[in-house]
C-alpha positions as CSV (number, residue, x, y, z in Angstrom):
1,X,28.6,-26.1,-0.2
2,X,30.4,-23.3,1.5
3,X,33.5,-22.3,3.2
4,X,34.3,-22.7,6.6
5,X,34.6,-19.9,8.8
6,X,38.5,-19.5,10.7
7,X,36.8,-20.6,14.0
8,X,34.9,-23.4,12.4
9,X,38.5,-24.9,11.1
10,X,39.9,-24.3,14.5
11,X,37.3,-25.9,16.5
12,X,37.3,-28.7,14.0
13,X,41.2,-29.2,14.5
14,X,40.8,-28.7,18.0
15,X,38.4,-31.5,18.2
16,X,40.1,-34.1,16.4
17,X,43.5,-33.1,18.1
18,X,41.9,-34.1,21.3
19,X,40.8,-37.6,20.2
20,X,44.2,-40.0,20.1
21,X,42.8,-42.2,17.1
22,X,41.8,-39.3,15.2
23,X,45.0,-38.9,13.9
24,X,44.3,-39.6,10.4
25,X,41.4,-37.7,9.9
26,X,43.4,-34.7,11.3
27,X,46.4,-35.0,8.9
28,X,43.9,-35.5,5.9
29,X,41.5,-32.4,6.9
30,X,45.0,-30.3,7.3
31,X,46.4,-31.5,3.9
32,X,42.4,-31.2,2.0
33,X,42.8,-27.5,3.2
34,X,46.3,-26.7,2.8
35,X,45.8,-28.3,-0.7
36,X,42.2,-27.8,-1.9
37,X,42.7,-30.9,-3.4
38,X,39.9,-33.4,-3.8
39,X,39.5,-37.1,-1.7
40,X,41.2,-39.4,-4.8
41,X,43.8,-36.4,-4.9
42,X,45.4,-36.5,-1.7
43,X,44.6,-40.3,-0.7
44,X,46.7,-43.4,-2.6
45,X,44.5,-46.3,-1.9
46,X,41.6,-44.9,-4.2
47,X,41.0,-46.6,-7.1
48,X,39.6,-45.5,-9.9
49,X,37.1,-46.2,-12.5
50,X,40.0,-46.6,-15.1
51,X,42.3,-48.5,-12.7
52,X,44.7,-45.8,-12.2
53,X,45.7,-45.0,-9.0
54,X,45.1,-41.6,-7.4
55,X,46.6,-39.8,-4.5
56,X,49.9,-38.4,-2.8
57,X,52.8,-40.7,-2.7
58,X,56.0,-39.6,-0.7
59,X,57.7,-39.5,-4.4
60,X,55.1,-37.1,-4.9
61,X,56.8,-34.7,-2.6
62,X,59.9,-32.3,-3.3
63,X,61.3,-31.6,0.4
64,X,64.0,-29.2,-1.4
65,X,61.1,-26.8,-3.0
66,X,58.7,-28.0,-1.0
67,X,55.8,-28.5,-3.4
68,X,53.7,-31.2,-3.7
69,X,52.3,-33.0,-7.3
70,X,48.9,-33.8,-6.9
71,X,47.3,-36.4,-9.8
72,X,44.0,-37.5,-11.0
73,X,42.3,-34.2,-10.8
74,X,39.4,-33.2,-12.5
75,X,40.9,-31.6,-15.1
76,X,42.8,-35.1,-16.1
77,X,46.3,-33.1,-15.7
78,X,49.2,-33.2,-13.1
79,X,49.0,-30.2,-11.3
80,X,52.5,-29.2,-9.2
81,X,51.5,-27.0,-5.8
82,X,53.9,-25.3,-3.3
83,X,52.3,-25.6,0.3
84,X,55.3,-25.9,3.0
85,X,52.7,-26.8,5.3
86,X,51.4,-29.8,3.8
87,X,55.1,-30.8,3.0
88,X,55.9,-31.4,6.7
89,X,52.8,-32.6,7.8
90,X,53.6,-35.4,5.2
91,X,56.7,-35.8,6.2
92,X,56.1,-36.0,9.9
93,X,53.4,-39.2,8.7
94,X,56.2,-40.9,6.6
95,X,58.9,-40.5,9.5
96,X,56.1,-41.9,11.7
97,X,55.5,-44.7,10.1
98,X,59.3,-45.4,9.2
99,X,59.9,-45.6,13.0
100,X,56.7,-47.9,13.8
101,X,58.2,-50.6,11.0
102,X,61.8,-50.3,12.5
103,X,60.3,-50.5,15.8
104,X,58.2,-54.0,15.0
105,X,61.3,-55.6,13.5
106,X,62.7,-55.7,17.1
């Protein structure tokens, strides 16, 4: 494993910027590195062996201090992050998605 170089993050996020219904693979690759946080740590639907439920949920998120708690990591223990970045990216999703329900109900 090794870290990717500034121009290899760039051209990544260029790449999948450019693709409509790459959307979600964007947001996640911009959270994974704004977080460092692991797959089962950043996405809910992951299950786990011991039927506990992994991932960032929006009452995860603290707008005010913008910090995000991330669960299920290796370590077994909560662990509380301030990323700003990762805050509104999530935020952006959740308003997203808000507006696509309201939208449908018409």
């Amino acid at each position: 494993m090794r870290i990717l170089t500034e121009d290899e993050i760039k051209a990544l996020s260029s790449e999948m910027a450019g693709r409509e219904n790459w959307r979600d693979a964007l947001d996640f690759f911009r959270v994974a590195l704004g977080t460092g946080a692991r797959f089962d740590e950043i996405l809910p639907t992951v299950e786990r062996a011991d039927r506990t439920a992994a991932g960032i949920r929006w009452t995860d998120v603290n707008e005010r201090f913008e910090t995000v708690l991330l669960r299920a990591n290796k370590t077994g223990k909560d662990r509380v992050i301030h990323v700003p970045a990762v805050v509104e990216i999530i935020k952006q999703r959740v308003v997203a998605q808000l507006r696509e329900r309201k939208s449908s109900r018409r």
